[in-house]
LUMKOLTOR-939358 format. One record per atom (N, C-alpha, C): x, y, z; residue in three letters. Coordinates in steps of 0.05 Angstrom, whole numbers, plus 5000, padded with zeros to 4 digits. Example, Ala and Ser with C-alpha at 12.3 -4.5 7.8 and 13.67 -1.06 7.14 Angstrom:
# residues 2
526448865156ALA;524649105156ALA;526449345156ALA;525749555142SER;527349795143SER;525850015157SER;
# end
This chain:
# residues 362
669574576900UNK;667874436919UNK;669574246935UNK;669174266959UNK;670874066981UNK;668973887001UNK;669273717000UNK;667473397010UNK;668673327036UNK;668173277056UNK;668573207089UNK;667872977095UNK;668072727101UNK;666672647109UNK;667872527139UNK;666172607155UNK;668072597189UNK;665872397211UNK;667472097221UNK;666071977234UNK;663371767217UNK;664971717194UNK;662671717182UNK;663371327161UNK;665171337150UNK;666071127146UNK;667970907164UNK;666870807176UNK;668070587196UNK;669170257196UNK;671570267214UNK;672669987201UNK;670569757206UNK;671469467195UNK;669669277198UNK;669369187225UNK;670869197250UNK;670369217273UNK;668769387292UNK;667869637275UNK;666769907278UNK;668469987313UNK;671369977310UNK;672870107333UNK;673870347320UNK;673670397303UNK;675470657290UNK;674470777262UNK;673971017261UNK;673671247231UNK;675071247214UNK;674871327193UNK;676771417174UNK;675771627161UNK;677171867164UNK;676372117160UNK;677172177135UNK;675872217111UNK;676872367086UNK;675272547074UNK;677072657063UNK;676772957054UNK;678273057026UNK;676573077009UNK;677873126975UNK;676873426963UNK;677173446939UNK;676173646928UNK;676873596902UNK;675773756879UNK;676873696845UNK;676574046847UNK;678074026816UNK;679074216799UNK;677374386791UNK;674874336781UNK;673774426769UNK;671674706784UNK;671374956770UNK;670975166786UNK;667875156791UNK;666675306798UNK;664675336800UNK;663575696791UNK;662275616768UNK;662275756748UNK;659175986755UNK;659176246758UNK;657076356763UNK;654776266743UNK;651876336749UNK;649776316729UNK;650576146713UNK;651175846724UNK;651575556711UNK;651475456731UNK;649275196715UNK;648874976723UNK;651374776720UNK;651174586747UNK;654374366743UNK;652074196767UNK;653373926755UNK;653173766775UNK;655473536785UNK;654373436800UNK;656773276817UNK;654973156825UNK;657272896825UNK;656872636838UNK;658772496859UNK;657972296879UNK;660672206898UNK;659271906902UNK;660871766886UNK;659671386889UNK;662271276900UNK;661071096914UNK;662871006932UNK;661970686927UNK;664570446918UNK;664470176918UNK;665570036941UNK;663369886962UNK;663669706978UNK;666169536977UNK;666369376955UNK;667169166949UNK;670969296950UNK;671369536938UNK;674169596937UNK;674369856954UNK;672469946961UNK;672970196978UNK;673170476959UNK;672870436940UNK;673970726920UNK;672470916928UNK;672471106930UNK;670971396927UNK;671271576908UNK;670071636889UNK;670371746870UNK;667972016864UNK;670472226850UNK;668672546859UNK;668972516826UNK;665672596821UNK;665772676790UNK;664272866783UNK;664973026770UNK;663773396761UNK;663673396733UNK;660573476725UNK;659373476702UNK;660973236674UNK;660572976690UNK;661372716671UNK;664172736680UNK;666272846695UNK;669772816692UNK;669872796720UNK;671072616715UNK;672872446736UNK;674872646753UNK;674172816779UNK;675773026799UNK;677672946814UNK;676872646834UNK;678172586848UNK;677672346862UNK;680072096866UNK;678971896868UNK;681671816903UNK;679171686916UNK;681371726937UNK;679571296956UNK;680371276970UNK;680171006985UNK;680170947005UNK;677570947017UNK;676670817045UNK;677270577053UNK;681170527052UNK;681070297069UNK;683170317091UNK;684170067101UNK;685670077121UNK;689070207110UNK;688970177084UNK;691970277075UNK;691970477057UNK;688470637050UNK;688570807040UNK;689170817017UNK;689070607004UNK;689870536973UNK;688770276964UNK;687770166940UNK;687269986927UNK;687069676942UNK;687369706965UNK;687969446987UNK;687769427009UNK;686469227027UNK;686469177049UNK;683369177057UNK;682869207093UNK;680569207094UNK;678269467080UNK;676169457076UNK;674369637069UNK;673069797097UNK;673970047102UNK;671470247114UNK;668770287104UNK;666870257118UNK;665070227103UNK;662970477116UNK;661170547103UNK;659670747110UNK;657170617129UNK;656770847162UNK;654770827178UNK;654370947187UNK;650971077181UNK;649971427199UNK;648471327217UNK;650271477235UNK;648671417273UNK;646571657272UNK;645371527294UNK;642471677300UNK;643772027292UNK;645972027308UNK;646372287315UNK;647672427297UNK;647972307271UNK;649372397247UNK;647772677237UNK;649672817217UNK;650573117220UNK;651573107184UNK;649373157173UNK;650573217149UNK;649073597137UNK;651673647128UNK;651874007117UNK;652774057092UNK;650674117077UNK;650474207053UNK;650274377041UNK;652674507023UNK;652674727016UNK;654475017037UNK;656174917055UNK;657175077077UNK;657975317051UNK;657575577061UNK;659175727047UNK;658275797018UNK;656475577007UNK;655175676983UNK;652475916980UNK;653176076960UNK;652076226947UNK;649576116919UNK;647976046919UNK;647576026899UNK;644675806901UNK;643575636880UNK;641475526878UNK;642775136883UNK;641474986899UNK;641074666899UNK;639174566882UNK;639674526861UNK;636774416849UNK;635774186858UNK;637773966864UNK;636673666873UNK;639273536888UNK;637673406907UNK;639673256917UNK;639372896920UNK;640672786918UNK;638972476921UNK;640972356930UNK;640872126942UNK;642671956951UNK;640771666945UNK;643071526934UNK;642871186917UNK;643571016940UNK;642970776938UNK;642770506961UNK;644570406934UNK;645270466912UNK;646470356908UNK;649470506895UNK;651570306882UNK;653470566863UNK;653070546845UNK;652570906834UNK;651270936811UNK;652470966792UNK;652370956764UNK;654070896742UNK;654571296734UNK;655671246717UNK;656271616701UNK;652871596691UNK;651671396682UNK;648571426666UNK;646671636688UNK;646871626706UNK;645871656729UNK;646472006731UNK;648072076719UNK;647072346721UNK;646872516700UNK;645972346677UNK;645272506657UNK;641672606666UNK;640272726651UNK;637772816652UNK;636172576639UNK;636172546618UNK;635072256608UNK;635372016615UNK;634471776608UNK;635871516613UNK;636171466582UNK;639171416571UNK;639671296548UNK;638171056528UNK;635470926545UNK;633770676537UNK;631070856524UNK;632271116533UNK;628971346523UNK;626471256531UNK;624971356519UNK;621871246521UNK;619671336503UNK;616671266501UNK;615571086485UNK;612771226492UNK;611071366474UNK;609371496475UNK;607071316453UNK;604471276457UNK;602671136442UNK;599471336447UNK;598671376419UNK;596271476416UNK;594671296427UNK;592171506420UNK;589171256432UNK;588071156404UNK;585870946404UNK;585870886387UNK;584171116360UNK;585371226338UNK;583971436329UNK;582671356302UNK;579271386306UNK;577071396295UNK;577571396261UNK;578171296237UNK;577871506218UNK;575771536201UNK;572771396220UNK;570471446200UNK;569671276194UNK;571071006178UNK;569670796161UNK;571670556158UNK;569370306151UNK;571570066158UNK;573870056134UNK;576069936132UNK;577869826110UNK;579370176102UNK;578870406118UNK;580570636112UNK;582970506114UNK;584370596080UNK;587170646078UNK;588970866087UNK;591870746107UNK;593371076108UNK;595271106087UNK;594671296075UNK;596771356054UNK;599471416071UNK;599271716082UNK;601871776092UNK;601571826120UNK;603971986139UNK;602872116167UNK;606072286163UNK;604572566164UNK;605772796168UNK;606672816193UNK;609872956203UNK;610072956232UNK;611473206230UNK;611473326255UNK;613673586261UNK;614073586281UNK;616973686294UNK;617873686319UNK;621073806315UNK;623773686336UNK;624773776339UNK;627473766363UNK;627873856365UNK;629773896391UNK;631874126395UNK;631074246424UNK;632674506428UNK;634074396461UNK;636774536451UNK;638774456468UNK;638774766486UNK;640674746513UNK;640575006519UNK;643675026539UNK;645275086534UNK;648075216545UNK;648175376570UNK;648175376592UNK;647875596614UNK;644875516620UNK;643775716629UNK;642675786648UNK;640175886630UNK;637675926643UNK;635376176613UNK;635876346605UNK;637176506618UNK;637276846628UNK;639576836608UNK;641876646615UNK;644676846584UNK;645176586580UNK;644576336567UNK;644576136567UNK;644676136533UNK;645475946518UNK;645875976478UNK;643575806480UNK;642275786464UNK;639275526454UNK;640775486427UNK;640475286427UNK;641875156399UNK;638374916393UNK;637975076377UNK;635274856368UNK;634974776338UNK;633874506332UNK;634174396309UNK;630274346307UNK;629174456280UNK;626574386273UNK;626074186242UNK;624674116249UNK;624273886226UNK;621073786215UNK;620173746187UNK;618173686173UNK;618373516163UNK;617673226172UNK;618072956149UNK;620772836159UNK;621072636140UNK;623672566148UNK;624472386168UNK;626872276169UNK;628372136190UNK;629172346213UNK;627472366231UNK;628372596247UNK;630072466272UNK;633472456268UNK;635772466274UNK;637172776277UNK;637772806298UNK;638473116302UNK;642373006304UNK;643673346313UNK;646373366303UNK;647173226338UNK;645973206352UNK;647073096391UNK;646672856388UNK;644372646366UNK;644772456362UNK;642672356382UNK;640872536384UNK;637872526399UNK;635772476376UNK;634072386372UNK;631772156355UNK;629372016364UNK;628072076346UNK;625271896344UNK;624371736319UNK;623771526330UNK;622371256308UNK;619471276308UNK;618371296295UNK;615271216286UNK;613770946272UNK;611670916292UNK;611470596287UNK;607370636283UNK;606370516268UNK;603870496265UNK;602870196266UNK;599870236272UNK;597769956270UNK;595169976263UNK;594269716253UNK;591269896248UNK;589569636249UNK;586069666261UNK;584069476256UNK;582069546258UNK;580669276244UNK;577569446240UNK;575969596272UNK;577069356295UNK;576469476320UNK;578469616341UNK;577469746359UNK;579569936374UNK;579069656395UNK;579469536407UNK;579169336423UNK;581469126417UNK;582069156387UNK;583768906382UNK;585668976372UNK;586869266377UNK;588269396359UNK;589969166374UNK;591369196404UNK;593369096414UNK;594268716400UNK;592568636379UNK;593668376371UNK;594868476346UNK;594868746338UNK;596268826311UNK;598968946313UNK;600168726291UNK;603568806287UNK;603769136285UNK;605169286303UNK;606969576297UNK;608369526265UNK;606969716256UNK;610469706236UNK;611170016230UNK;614069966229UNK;615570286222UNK;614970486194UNK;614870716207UNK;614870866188UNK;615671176185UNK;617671176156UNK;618371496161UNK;616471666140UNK;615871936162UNK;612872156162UNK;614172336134UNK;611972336125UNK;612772456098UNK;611872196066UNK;612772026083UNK;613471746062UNK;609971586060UNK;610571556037UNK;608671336029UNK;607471116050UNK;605270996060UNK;605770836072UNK;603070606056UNK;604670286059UNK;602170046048UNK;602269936068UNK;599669706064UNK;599569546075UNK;597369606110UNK;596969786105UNK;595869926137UNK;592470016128UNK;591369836144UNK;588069876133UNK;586269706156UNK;584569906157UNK;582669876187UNK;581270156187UNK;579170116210UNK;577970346220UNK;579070526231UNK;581070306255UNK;581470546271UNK;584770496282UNK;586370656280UNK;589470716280UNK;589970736307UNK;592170656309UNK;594670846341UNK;597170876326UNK;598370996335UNK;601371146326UNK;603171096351UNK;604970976348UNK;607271026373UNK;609771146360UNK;611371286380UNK;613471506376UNK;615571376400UNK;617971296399UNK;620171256407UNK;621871426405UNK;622671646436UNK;623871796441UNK;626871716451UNK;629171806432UNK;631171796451UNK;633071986460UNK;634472026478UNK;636572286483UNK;639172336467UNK;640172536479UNK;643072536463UNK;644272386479UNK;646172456457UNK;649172246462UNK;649572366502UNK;649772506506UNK;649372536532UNK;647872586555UNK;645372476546UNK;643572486562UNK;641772716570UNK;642772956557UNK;641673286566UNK;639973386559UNK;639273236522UNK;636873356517UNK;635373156511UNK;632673286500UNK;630473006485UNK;629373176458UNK;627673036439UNK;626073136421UNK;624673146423UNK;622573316417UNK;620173376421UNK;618073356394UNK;615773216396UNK;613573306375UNK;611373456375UNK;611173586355UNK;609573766357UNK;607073776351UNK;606073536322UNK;603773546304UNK;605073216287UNK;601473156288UNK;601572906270UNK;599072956261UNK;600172856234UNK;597272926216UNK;597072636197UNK;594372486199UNK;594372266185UNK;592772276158UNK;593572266129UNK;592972226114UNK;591471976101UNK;588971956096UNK;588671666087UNK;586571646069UNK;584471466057UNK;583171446043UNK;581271316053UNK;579371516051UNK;575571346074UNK;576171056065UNK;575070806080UNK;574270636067UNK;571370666047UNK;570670446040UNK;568070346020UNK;567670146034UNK;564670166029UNK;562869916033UNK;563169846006UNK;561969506015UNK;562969285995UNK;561869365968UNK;563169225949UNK;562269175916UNK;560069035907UNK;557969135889UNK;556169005890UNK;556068725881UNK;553768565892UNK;554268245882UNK;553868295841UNK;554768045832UNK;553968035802UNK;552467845793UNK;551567795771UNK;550167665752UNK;548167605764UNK;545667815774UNK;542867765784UNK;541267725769UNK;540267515774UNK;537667445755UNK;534467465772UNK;533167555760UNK;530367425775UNK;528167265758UNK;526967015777UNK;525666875760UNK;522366835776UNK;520566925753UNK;517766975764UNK;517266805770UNK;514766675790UNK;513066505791UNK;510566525811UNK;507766385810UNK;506666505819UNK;506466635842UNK;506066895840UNK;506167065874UNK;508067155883UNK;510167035871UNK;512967075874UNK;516167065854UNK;518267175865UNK;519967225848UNK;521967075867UNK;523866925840UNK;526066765853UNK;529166935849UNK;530767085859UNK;533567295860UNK;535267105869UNK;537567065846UNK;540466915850UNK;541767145847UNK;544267085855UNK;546567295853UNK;549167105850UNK;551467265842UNK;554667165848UNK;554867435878UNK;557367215890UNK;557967325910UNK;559267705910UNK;559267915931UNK;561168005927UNK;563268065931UNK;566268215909UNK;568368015908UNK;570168205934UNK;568968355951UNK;569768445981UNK;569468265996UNK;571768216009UNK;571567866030UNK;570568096054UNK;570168296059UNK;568868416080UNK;565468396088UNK;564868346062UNK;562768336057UNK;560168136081UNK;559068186085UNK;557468036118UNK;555367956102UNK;553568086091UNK;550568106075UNK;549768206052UNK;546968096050UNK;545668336024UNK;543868456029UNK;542368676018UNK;540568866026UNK;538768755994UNK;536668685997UNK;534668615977UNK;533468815980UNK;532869065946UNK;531569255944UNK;528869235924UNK;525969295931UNK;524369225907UNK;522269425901UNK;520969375889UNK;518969515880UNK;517369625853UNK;514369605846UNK;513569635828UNK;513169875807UNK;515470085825UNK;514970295814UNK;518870355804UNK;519170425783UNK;522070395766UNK;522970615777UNK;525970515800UNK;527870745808UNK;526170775838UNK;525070735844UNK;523670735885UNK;524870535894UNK;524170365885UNK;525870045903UNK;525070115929UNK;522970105945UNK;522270145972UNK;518970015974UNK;519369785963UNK;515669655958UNK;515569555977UNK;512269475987UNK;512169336012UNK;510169176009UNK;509868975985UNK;507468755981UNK;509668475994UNK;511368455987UNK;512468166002UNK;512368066031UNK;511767836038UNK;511367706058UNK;513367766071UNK;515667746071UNK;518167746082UNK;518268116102UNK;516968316085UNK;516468526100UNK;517468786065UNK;517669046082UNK;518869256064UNK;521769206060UNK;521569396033UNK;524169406021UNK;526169526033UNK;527569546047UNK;530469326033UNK;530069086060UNK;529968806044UNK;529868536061UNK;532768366066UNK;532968436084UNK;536768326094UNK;536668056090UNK;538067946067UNK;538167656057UNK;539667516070UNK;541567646084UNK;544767566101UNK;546267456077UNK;547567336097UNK;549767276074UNK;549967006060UNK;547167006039UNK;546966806013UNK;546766945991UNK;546966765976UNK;545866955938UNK;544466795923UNK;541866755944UNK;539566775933UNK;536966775959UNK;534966795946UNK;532466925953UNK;529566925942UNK;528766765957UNK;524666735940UNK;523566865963UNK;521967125943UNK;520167375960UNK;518667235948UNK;515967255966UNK;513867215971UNK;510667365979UNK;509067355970UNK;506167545969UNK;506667695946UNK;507867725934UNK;508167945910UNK;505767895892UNK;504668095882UNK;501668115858UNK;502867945837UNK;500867875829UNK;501467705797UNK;500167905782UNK;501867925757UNK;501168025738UNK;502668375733UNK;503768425756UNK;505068595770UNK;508468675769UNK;508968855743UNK;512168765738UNK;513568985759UNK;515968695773UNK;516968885799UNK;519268885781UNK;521669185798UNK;524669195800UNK;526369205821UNK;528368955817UNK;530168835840UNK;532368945831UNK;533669115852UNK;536769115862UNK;537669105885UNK;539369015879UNK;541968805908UNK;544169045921UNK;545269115942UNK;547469245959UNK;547869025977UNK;551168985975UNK;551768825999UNK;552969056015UNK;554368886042UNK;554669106062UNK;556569016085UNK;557869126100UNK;558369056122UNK;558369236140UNK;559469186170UNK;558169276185UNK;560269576192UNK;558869816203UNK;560670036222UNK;561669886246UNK;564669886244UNK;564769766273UNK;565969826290UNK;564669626306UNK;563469596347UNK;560469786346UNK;559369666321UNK;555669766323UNK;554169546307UNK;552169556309UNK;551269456298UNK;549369586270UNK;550569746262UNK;549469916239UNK;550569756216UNK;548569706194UNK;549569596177UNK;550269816152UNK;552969806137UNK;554569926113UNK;554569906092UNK;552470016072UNK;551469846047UNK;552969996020UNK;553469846008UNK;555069925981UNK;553370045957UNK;553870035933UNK;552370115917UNK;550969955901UNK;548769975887UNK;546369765872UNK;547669645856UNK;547269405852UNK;546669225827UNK;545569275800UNK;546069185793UNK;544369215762UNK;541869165769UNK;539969325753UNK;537469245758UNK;535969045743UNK;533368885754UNK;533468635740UNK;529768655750UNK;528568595725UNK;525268535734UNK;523568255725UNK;522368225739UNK;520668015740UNK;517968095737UNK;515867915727UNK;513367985728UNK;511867545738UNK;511167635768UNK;510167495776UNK;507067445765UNK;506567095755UNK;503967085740UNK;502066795756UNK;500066905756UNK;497766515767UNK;498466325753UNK;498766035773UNK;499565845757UNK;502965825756UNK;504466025741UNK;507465965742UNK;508665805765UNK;510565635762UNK;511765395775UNK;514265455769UNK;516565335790UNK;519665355791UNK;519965085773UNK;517765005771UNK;518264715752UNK;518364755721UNK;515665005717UNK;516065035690UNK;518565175684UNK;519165405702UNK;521965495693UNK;524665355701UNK;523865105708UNK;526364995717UNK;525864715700UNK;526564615676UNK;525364345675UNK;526764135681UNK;524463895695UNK;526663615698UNK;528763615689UNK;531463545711UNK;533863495703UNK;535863755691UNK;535263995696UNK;535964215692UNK;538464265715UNK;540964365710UNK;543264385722UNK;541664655747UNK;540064805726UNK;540465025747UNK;536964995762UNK;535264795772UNK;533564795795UNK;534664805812UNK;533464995835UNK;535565035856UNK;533964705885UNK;536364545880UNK;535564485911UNK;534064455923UNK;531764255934UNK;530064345955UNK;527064475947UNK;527064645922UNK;526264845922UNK;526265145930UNK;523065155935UNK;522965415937UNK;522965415975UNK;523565245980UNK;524465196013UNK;527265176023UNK;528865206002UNK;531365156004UNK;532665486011UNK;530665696006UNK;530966096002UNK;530366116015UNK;
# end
């Protein structure tokens, strides 16, 4: 390849040209790709011819033609005349010209800083899902020449630190929350596919993948498949030690908390018939009566004389809905509401456990 450049670099007075004209060594090889580059520094005048990363030929636009003096500097008049390719046979794939001088990085295919791929936020069903693991596959294929008689040198991979032999790579980084809205306030953290993973629990996941090139910029890795392993969440644990305490018309339900800090509420279940839990004599309305989130409860209108059965589900919510998530029953626990009965007789003066207030305090 031979480079011309005529009328084209001019002194700082712009009274006079400086015509140069180089060439390098290197052949030009049928059914192969080669590229070349020609950067030229202001500041010292260098010109420099470089063919596929090697240094061809280095020559100097100045007044002494060497390492010194004034700088010729480059200026295309209206009527400028540039010819490309005189005499060639063959394919241009690209041509570009930089405002500025460009480094050797500059003509690899990649940029050596790689780049950075992020899922959307992905669904897995239910709140507090654990990921156990995340399966990956992918890869990287290199290719020598041309398609047509060109070598493919390709590396495939399942799991693992996927580090190939050109020293091309990807990192895997995960996050997770109960909402897709707030994923972006959740720490990334790393992880290699195949491997165990703790500490990662939410509804809903993103995955980012950090691509980088080879050592010379030619190839990249590719992925193929991600598969996320995890464990549904649960709704909360039931509350404990429910008691119910009759009195007339009505039944008084304490609970201990349950011991899921996810936990929002309780779902109060009743009824006079053993194993239905869906009655509808209480004031408050049908069974199941959303207590929120206390542990305790005085139902009201209930028959006297009338033995009901109470069980408790706490719950939290599906979220970004408002659907409530209810866990499994309580122990079951019965009362028989009677005329006359008082929170006083079952509570007597000075008793640790009268609740408060009363029966106004539920």
């Amino acid at each position: 390849m031979q480079w011309s450049f005529e009328n084209f670099f001019t002194s700082p007075d712009g009274a006079s040209f400086n015509n140069i004209e180089f060439s390098g060594n290197i052949p030009v090889v049928p059914k192969a790709w080669s590229h070349h580059l020609i950067r030229f520094d202001a500041t010292t005048g260098m010109i420099e011819y470089i063919a596929n990363e090697a240094s061809e030929a280095i020559v100097y636009s100045t007044v002494s033609g060497r390492e010194k003096g004034d700088v010729y500097t480059p200026i295309a008049g209206n009527n400028g005349v540039i010819r490309l390719g005189e005499r060639f046979m063959g394919i241009i794939d690209e041509f570009k010209i930089h405002s500025v001088c460009a480094g050797r990085s500059s003509i690899q295919k990649y940029i050596p800083s790689g780049g950075r791929t992020e899922t959307k936020a992905i669904d897995l069903g239910a709140n507090n899902s654990g990921v156990i693991r995340i399966d990956a596959a992918g890869g990287r294929v290199s290719i020598k020449g041309n398609g047509t008689s060109g070598i493919f040198n390709s590396e495939f991979r399942e799991n693992g630190r996927f580090r190939f032999s050109d020293a091309s790579e990807m990192h895997f980084f995960i996050r997770a929350s109960q909402n897709p809205y707030l994923l972006s306030g959740s720490q990334w953290k790393s992880f290699t596919p195949g491997t165990n993973i703790s500490g990662i629990n939410g509804r809903y996941v993103q995955i980012a993948v950090d691509f980088y090139p080879s050592a010379n910029g030619e190839t990249s890795p590719y992925l193929s498949e991600l598969r996320i392993i995890y464990k549904p969440g649960e709704p909360p644990l039931p509350p404990g030690n429910l008691t119910a305490t009759a009195v007339d018309g009505g039944v008084l339900l304490r609970w201990k908390n349950s011991p899921d800090s996810n936990t929002v509420g309780y779902l109060v279940y009743y009824s006079s018939i053993r194993g239905e839990l869906f009655g509808s004599d209480a004031l408050m309305g049908a069974s199941p009566i959303d207590a929120g989130n206390r542990n305790s409860l005085f139902i009201d209108g209930l028959k006297n004389g009338t033995l009901y059965y109470f069980r408790i589900a706490a719950y939290d919510y599906v979220s970004g809905t408002v659907n409530r998530n209810a866990g499994e029953f309580s122990k079951e626990v019965t009362a028989r509401p009677l005329a006359g009965l008082t929170l006083a007789e079952m509570f007597p003066q000075g008793s640790e456990t009268v609740p408060a207030g009363g029966m106004s305090g539920f």
